[in-house]
C-alpha positions as CSV (number, residue, x, y, z in Angstrom):
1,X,27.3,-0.2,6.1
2,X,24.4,1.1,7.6
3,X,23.4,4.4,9.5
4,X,22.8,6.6,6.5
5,X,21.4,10.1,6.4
6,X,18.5,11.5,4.0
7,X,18.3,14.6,3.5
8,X,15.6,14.9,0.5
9,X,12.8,12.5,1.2
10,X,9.0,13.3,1.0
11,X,8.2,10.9,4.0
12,X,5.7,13.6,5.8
13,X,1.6,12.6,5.0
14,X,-0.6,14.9,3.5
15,X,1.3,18.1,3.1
16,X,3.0,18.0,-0.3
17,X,3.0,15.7,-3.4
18,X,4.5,12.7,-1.7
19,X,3.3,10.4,1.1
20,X,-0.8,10.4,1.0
21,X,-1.7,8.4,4.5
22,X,0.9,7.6,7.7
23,X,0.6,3.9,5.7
24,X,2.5,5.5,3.4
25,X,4.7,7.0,5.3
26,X,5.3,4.0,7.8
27,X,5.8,2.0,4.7
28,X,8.5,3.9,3.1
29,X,10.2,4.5,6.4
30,X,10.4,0.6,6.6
31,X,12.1,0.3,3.1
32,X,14.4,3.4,4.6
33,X,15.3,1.5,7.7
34,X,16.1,-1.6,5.6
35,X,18.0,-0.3,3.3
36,X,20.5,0.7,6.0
37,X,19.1,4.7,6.8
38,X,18.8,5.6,10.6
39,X,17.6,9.4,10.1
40,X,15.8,11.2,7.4
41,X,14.9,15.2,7.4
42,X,11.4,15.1,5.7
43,X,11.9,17.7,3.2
44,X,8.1,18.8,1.9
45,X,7.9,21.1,-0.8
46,X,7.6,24.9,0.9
47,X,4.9,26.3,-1.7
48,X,1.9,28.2,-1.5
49,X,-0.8,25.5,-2.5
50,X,1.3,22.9,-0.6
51,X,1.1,22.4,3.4
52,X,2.1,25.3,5.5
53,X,5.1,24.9,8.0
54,X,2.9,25.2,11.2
55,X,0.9,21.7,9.7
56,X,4.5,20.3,8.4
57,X,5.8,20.4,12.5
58,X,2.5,19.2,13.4
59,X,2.6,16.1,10.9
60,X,6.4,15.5,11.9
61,X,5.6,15.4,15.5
62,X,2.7,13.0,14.6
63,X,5.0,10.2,12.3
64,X,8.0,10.8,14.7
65,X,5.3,9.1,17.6
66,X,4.0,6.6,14.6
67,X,7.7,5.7,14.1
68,X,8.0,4.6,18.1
69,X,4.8,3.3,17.9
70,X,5.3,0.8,15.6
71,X,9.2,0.2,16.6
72,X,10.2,2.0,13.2
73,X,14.1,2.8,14.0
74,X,14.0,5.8,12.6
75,X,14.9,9.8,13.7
76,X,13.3,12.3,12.0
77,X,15.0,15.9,11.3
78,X,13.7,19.4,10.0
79,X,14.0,20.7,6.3
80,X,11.9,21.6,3.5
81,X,12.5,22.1,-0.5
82,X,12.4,25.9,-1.5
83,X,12.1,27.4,-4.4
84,X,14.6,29.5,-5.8
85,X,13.0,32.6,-5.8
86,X,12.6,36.5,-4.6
87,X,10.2,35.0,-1.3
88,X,12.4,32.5,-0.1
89,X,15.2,34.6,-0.8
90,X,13.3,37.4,1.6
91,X,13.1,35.1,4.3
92,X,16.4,34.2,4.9
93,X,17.5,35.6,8.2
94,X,13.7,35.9,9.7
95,X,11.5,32.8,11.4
96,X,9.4,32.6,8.4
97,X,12.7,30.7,7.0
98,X,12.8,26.9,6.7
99,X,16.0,25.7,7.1
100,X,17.8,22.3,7.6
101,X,18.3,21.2,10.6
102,X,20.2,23.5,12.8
103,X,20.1,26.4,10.3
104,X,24.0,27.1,9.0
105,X,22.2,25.0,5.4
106,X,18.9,25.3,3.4
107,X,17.4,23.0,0.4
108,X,16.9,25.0,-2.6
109,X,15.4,23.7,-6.0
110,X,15.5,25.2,-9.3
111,X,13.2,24.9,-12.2
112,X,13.4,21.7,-13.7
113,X,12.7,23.5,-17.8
114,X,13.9,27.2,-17.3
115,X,17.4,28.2,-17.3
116,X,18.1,30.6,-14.0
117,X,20.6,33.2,-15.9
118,X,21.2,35.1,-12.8
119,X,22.3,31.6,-10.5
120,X,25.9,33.1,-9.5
121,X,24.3,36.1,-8.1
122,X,21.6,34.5,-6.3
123,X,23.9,32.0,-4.6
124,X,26.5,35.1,-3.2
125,X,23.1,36.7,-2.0
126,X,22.2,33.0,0.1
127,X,25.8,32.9,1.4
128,X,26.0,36.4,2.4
129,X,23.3,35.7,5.1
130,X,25.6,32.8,6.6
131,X,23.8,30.0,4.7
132,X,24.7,27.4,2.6
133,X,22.3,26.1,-0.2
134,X,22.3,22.7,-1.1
135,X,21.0,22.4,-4.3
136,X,18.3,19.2,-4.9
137,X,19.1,17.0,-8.1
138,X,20.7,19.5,-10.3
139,X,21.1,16.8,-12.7
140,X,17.3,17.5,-13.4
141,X,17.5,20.9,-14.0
142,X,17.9,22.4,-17.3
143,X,20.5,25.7,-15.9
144,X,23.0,22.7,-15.2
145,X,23.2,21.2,-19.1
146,X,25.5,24.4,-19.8
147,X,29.0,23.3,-19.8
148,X,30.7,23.8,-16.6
149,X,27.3,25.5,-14.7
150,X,27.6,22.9,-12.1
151,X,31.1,23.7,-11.0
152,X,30.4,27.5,-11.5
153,X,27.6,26.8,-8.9
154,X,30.2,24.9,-6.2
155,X,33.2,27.6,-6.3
156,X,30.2,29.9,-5.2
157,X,29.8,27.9,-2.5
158,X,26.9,25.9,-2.9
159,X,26.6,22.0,-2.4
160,X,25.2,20.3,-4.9
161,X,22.9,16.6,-4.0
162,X,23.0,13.7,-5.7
163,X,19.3,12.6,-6.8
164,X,20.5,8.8,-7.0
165,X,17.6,7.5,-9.0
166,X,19.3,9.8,-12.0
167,X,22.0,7.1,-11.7
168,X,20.1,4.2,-13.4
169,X,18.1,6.4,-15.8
170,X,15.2,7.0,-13.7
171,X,14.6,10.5,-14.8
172,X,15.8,10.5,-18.2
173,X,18.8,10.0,-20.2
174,X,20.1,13.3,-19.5
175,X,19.7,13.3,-16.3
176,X,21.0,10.2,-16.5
177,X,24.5,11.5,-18.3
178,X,24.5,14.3,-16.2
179,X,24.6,12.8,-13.0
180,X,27.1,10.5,-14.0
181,X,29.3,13.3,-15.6
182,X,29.0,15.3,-11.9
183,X,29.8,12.4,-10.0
184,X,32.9,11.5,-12.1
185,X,34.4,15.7,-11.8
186,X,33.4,14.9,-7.5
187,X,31.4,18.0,-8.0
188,X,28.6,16.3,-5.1
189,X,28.5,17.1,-1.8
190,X,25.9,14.6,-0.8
191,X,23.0,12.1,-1.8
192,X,19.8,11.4,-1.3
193,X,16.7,9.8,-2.4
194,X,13.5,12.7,-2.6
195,X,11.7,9.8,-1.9
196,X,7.8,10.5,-3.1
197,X,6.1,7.1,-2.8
198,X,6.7,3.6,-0.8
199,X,5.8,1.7,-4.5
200,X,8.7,-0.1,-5.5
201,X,11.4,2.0,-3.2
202,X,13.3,-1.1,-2.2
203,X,13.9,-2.2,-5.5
204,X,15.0,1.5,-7.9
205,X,16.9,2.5,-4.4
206,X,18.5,-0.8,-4.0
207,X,19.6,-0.6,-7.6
208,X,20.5,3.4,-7.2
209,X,23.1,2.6,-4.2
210,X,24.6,-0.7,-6.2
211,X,25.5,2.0,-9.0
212,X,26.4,4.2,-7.1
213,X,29.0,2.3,-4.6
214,X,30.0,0.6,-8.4
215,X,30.9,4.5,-9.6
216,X,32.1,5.9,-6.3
217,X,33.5,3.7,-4.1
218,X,32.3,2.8,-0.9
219,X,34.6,5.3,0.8
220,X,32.7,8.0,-1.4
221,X,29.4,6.4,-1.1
222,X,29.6,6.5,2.8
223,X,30.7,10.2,2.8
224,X,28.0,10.8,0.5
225,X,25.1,9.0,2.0
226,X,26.4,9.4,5.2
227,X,28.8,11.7,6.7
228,X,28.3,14.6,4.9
229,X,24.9,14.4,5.7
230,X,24.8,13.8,9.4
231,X,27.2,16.7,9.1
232,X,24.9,19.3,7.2
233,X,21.6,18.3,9.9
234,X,23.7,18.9,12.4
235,X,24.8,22.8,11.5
236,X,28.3,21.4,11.1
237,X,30.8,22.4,8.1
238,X,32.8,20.2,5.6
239,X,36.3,20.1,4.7
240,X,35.0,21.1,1.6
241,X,34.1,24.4,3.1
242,X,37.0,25.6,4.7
243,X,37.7,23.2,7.7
């Protein structure tokens, strides 16, 4: 199965804490390409001291003609990571807003160490503007070790994405247990990789999806890796969400 969608990778050079040089970037969209994805949304980190989103369109433009350059197979979609606080949240609904892909969706992080008591409330506030937040490796993130937090966050109406690395322990043990606890309750809307570097991608990604098809499925692992992706670049809804 091939054809897959990525929808956290930091592929983009120069603007955030992943790819350095194009090299880089060419070189991890080769590993992409051969580990069966056809389209990634570069999803840089939208922080003061990282690149601003005038330079991110700029560099995306610049890789997407890289990519045809070199005969990279490989389409190239908008997004960025936001943090979950008071300035993204005052965006929302204005052009200084960076959504993914066609807007109706918006990559969100939380802090990876402090717990975010007021989650429930921030998530009715994203949906109220028409927007769904899809919420980047939640197994990392210290507000999702409470019991039940996770699912709390999905009846509000957020999607939560798989970090598959967390699979085979590459962030920890309890990121580890966690992720492996979320996929068993079918609490994830999607995965993807938040690709930083081309070092070794084949191999922790290639052992990431073998996990992951060996816990899921391969029905699951296509609507995770796949479908549900394509769907949420494309401004489209899931089942999940009403359809």
């Amino acid at each position: 199965m091939s054809g897959w969608v990525d929808l956290h990778c930091h592929l983009l050079p120069g603007v955030d804490d992943g790819a350095r040089t194009f090299e880089d970037s060419l070189e991890m969209a080769r590993a992409l390409v051969d580990l069966g994805f056809s389209t990634v949304a570069p999803s840089p980190h939208a922080r003061p001291e990282y690149a601003p989103a005038e330079l991110v369109d700029q560099r995306r433009s610049e890789l997407r003609a890289a990519l045809a350059r070199e005969g990279i197979p490989l389409t190239l979609g908008r997004n960025a990571e936001n943090v979950l606080d008071e300035a993204f949240l005052r965006s929302l609904g204005t052009p200084a807003a960076r959504m993914l892909g066609e807007g109706r969706y918006v990559l969100v992080e939380l802090p990876y160490t402090t717990p975010v008591p007021a989650l429930l409330d921030i998530l009715f506030r994203i949906r109220t503007q028409g927007v769904t937040p899809v919420l980047a490796h939640p197994e990392r993130c210290l507000e999702f070790e409470r019991k039940g937090r996770a699912a709390e966050a999905v009846r509000c109406g957020a999607l939560l994405q798989l970090d598959v690395g967390a699979l085979t322990g590459r962030y920890g043990g309890t990121a580890k247990k966690l992720a492996r606890e979320f996929l068993e309750q079918g609490l994830y809307g999607l995965g993807a990789t938040d690709l930083h570097s081309p070092v070794g991608a084949r191999d922790w990604l290639g052992r990431a999806f073998t996990e992951l098809r060996a816990r899921a499925g391969e029905q699951a692992f296509g609507r995770l890796m796949r479908d549900h992706p394509a769907r949420l670049l494309a401004g489209e809804a899931l089942e999940s969400e009403g359809e």
